[in-house]
N, CA, C and O atoms as a DFTB+ gen file, in Angstrom:
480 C
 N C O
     1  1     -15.746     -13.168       7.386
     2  2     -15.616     -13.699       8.725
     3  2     -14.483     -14.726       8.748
     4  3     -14.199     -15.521       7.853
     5  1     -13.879     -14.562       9.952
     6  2     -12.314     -15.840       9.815
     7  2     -12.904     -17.344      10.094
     8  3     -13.683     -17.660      10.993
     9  1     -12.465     -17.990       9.324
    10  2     -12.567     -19.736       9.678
    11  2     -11.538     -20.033       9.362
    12  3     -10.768     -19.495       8.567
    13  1     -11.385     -21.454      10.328
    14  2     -10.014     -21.954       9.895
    15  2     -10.224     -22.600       8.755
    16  3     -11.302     -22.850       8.215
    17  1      -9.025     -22.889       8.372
    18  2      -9.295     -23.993       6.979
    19  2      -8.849     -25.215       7.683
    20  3      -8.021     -25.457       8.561
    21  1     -10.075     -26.205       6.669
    22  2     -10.092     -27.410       7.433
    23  2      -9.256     -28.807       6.721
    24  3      -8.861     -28.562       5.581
    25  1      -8.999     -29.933       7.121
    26  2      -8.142     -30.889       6.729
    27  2      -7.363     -31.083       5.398
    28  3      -6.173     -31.258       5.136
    29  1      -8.619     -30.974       4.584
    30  2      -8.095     -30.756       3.018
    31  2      -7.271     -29.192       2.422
    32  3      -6.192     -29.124       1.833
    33  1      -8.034     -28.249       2.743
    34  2      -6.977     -27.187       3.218
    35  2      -5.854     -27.206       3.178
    36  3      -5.162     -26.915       2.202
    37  1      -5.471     -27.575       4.305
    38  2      -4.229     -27.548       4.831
    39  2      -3.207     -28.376       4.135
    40  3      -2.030     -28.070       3.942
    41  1      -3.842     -29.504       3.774
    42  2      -2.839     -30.504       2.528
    43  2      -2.957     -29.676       1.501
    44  3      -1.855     -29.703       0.952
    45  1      -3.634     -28.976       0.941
    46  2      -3.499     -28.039      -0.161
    47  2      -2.211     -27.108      -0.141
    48  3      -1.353     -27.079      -1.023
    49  1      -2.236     -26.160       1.326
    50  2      -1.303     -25.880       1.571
    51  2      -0.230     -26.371       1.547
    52  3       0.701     -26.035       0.816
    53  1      -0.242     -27.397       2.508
    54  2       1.447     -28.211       2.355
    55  2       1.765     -27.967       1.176
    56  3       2.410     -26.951       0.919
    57  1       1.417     -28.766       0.290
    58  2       1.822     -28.841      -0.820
    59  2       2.536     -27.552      -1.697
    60  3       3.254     -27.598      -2.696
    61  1       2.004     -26.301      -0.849
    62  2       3.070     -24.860      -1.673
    63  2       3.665     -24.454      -1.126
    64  3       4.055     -23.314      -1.380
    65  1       4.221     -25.341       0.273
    66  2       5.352     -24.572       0.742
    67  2       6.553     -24.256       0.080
    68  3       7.241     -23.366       0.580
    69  1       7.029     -24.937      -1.183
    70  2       8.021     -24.560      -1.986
    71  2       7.941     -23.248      -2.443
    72  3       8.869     -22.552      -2.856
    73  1       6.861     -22.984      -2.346
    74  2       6.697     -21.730      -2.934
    75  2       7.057     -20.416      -2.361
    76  3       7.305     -20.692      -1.187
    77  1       7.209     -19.290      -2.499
    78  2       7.408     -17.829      -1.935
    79  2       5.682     -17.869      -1.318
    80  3       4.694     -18.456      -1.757
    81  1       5.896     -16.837       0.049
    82  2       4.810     -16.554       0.359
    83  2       3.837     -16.386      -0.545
    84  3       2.849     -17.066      -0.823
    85  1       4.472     -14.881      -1.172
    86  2       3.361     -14.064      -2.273
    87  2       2.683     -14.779      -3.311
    88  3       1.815     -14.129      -3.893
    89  1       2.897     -16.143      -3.745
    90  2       3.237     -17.215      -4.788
    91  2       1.868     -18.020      -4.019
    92  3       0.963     -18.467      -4.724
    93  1       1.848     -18.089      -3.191
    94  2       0.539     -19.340      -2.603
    95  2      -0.910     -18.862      -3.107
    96  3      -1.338     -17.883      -3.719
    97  1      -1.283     -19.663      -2.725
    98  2      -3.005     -19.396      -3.578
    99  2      -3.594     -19.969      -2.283
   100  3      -3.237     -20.930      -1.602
   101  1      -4.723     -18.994      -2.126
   102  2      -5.906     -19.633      -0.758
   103  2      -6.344     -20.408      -1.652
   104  3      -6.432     -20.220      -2.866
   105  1      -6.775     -21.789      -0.679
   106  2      -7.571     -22.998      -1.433
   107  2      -9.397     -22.705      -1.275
   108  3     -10.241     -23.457      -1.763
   109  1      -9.698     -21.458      -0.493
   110  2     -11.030     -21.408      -0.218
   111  2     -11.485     -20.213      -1.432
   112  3     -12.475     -20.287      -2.159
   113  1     -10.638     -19.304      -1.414
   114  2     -11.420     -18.484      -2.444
   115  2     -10.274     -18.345      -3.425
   116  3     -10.816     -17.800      -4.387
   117  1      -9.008     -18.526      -3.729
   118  2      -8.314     -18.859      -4.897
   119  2      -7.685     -17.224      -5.136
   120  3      -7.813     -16.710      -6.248
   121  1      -7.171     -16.652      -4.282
   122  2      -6.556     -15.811      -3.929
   123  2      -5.248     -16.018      -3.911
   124  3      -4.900     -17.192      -3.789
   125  1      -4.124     -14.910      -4.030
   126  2      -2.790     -15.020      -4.154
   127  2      -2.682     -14.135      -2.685
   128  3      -1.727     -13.362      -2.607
   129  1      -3.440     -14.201      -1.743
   130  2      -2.975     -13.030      -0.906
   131  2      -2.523     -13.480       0.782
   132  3      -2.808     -12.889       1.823
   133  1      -1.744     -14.713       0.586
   134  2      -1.774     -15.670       1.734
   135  2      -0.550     -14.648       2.602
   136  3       0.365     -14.147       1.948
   137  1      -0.682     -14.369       4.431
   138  2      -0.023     -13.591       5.040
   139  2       0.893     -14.533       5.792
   140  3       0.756     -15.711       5.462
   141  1       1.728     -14.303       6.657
   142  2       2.153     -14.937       7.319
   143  2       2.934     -13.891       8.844
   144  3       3.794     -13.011       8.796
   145  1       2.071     -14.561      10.246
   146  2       2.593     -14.022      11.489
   147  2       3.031     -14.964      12.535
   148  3       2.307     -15.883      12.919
   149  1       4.281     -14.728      13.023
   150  2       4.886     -15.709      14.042
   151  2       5.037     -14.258      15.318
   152  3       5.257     -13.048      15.269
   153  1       4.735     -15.405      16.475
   154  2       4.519     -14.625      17.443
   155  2       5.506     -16.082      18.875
   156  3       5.034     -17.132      19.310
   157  1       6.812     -15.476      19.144
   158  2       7.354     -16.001      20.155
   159  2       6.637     -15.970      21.450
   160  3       6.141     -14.953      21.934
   161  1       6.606     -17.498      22.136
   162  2       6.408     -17.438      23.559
   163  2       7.764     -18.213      24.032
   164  3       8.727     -18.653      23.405
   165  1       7.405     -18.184      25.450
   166  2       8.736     -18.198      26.084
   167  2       7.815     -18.967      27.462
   168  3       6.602     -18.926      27.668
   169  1       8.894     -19.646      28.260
   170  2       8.610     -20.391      29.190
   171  2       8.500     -22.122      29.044
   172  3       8.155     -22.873      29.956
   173  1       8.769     -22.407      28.083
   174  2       9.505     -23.547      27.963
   175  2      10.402     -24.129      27.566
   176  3      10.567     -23.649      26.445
   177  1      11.356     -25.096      27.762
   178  2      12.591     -25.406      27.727
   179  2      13.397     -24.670      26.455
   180  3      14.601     -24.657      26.713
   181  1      13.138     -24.129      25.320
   182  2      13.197     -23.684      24.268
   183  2      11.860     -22.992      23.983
   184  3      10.743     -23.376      24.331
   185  1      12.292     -21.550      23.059
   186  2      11.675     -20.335      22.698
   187  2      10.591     -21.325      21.643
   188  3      11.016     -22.034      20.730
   189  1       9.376     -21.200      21.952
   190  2       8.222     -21.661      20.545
   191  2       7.872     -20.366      19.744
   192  3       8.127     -19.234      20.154
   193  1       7.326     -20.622      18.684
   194  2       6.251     -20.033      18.088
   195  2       5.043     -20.127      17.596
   196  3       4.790     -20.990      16.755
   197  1       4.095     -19.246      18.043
   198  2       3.017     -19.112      17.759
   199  2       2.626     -18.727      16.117
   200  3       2.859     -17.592      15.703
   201  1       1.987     -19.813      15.189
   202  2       2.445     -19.011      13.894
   203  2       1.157     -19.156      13.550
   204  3       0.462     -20.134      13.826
   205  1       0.655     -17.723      12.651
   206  2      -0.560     -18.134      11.842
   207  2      -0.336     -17.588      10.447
   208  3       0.244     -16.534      10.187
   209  1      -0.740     -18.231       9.792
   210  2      -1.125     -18.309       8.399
   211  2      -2.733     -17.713       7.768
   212  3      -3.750     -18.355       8.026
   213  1      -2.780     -16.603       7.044
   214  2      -3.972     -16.587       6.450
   215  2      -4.353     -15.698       5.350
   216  3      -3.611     -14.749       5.097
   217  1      -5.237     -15.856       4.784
   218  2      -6.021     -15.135       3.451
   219  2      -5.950     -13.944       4.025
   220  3      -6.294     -13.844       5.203
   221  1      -5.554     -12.972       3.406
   222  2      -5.548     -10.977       3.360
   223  2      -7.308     -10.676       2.621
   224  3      -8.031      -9.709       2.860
   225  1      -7.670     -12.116       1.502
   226  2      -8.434     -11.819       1.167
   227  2      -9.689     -11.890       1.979
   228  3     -10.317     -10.889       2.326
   229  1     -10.136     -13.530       2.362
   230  2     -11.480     -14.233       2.534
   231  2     -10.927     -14.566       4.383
   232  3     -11.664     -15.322       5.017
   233  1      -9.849     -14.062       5.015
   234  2      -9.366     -14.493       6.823
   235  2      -9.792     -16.103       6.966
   236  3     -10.166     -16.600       8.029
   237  1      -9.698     -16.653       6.006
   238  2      -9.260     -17.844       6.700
   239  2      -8.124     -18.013       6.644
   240  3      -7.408     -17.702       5.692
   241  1      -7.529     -18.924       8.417
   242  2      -6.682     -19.186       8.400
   243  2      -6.552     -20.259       9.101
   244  3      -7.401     -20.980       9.625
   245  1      -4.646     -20.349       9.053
   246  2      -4.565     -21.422      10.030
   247  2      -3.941     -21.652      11.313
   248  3      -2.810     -21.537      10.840
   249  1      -3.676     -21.920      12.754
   250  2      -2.576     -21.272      13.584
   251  2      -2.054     -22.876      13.661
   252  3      -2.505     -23.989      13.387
   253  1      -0.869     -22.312      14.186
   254  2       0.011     -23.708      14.420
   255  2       1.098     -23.262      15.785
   256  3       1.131     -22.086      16.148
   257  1       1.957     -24.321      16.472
   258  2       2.357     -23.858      17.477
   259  2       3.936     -24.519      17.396
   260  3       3.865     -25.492      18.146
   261  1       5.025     -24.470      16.963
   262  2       6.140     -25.425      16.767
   263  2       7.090     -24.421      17.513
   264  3       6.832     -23.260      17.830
   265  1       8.740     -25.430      17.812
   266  2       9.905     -25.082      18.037
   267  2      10.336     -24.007      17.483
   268  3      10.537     -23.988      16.269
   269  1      10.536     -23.022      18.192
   270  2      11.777     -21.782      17.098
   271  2      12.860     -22.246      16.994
   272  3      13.556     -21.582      16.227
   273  1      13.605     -23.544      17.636
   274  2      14.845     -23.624      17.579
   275  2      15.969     -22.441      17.557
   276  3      16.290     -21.732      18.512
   277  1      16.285     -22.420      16.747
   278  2      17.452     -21.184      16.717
   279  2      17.492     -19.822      15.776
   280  3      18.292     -18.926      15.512
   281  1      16.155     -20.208      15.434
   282  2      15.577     -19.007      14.876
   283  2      14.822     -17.691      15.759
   284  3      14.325     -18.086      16.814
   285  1      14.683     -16.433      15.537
   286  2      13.886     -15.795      16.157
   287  2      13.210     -14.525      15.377
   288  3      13.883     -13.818      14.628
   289  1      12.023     -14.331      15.585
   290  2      11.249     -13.260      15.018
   291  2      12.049     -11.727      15.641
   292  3      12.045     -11.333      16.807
   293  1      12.589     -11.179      14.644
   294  2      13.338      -9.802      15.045
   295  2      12.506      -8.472      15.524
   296  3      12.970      -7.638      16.302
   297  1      11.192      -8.409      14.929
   298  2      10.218      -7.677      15.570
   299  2       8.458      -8.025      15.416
   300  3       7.915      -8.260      14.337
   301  1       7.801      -7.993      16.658
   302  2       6.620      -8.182      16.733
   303  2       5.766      -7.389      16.943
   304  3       5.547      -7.046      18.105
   305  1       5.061      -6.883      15.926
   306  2       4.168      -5.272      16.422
   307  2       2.784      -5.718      17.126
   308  3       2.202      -4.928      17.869
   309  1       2.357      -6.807      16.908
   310  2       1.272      -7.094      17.804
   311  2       1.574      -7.141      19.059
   312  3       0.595      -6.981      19.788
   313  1       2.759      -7.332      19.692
   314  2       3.200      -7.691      21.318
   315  2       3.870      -6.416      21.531
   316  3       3.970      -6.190      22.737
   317  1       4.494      -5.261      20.608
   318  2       4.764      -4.100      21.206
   319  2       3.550      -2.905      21.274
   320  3       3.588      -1.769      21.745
   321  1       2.364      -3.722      20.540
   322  2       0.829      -2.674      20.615
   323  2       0.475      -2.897      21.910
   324  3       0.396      -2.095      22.840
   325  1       0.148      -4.767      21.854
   326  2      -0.595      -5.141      23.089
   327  2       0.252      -5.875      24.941
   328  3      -0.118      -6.031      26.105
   329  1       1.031      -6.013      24.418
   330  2       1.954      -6.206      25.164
   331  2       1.203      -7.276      26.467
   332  3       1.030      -8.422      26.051
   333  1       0.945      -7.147      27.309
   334  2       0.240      -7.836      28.074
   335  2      -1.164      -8.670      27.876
   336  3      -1.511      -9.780      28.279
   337  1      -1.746      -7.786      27.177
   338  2      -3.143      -7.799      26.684
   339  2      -2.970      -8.498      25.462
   340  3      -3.869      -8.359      24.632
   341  1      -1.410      -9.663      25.001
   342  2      -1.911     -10.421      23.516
   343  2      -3.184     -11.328      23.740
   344  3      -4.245     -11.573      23.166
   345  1      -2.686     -11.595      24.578
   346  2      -3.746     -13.250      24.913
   347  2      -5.057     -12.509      24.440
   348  3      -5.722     -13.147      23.624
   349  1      -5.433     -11.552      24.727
   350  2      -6.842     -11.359      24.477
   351  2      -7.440     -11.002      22.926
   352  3      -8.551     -11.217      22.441
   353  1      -6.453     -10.484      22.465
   354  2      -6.563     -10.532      20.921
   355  2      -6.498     -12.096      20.258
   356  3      -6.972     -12.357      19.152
   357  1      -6.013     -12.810      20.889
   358  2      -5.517     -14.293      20.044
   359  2      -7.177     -14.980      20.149
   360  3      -7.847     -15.702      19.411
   361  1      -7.323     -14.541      21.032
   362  2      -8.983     -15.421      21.192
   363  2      -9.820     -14.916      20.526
   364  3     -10.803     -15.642      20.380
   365  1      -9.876     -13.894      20.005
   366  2     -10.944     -13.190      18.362
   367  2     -10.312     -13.331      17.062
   368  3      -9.803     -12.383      16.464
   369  1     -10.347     -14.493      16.642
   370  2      -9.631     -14.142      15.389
   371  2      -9.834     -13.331      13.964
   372  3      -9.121     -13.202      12.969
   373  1     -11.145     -12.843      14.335
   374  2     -11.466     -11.696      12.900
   375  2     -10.565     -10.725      13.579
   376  3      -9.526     -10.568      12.938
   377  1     -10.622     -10.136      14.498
   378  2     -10.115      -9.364      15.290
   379  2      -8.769      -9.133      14.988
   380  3      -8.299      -8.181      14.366
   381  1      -8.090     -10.259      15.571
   382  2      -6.903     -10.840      15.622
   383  2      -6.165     -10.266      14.221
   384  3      -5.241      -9.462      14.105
   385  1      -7.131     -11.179      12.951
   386  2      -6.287     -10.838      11.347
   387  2      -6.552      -9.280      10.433
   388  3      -5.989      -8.826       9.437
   389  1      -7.882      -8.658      11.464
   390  2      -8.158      -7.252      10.913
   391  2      -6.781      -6.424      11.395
   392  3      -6.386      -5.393      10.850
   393  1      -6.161      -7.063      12.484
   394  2      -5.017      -5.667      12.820
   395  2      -4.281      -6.520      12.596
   396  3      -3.517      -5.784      13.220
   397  1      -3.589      -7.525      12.278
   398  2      -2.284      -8.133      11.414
   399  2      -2.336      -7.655      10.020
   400  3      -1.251      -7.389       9.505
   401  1      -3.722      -7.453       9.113
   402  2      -3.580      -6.887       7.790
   403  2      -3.241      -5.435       7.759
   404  3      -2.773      -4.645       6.940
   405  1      -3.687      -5.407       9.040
   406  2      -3.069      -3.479       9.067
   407  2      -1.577      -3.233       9.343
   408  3      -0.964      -2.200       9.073
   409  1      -1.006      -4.523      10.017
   410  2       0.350      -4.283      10.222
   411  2       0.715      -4.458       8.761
   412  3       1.290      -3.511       8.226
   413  1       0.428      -5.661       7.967
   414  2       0.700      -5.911       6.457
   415  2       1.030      -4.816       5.772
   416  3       2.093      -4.522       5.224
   417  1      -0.344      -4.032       5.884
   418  2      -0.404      -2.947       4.958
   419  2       0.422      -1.818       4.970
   420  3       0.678      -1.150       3.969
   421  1       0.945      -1.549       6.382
   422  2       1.739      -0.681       6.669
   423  2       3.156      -1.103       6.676
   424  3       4.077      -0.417       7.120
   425  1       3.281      -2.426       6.088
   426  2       4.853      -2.853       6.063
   427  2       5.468      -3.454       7.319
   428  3       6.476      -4.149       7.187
   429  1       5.038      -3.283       8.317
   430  2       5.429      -4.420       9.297
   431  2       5.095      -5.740       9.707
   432  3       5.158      -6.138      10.871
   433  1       4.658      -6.557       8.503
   434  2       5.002      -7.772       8.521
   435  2       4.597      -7.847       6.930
   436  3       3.682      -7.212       6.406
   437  1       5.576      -8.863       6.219
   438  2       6.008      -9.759       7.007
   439  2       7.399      -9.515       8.033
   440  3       8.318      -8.735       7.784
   441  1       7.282     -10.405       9.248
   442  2       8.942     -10.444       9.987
   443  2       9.926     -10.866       9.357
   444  3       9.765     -11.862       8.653
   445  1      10.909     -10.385       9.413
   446  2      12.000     -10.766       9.491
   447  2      12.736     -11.920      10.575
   448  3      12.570     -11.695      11.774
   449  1      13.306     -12.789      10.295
   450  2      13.533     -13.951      10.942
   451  2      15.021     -14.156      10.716
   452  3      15.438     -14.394       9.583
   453  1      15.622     -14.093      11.491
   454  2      17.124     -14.515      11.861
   455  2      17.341     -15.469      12.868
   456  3      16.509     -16.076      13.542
   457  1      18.632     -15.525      12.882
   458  2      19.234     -16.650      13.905
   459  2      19.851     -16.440      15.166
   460  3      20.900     -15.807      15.288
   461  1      19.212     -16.969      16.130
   462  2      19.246     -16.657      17.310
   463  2      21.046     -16.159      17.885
   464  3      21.843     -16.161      16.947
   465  1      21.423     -15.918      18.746
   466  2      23.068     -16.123      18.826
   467  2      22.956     -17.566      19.590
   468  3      21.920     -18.210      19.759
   469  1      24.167     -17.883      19.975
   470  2      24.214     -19.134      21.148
   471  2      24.166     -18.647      22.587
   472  3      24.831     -17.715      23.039
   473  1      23.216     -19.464      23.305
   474  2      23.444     -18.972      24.578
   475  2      21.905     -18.150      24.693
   476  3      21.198     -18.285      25.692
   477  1      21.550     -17.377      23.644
   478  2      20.302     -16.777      23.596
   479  2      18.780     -17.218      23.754
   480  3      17.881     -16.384      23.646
């Protein structure tokens, strides 16, 4: 079942961002199988992202919401499945990470992330 990971967690995490994705270890069940999905919204002054983080193994995870700045996610298969209908997946999150591991598994994610042009 998905839970987030809670305070200590997440400082666990910090701490491997040096690391390559594949390289992280879940701090709940000690897994190497940490995913990673960014999902662009739009409608404020600058492009955000929606990003979550989580175990392939035990679905805990974590979501977070920051600046894309001048970066951008080159393709999103959850928003070309659901297209209108994301919002409603984001609010189940077993849900939510059972069909992100299926995108995993099938090779479409992780994204690819490039740099926006100017003006874009």
């Amino acid at each position: 079942m998905a839970r987030p990971y809670d305070q200590n967690h997440l400082e666990t995490l910090g701490a491997q961002l040096h690391l390559p994705l594949g390289e992280r270890i879940c701090p709940i069940c000690g897994r190497t199988t940490m995913r990673l999905y960014h999902h662009t919204k739009y409608g404020r002054s600058e492009p955000a992202w929606i990003n979550y983080l989580w175990c392939g193994s035990c679905h805990a995870y974590s979501s977070s919401f920051t600046g894309a700045g001048r970066k951008m996610v080159e393709s999103d298969p959850l928003l070309e499945q659901y297209g209108d209908r994301i919002s409603e997946v984001f609010r189940e999150p077993e849900r939510l990470l059972t069909i992100l591991d299926g995108y995993w598994k099938a090779g479409k994610l992780p994204q690819v992330i490039s740099r926006r042009p100017r003006g874009g």
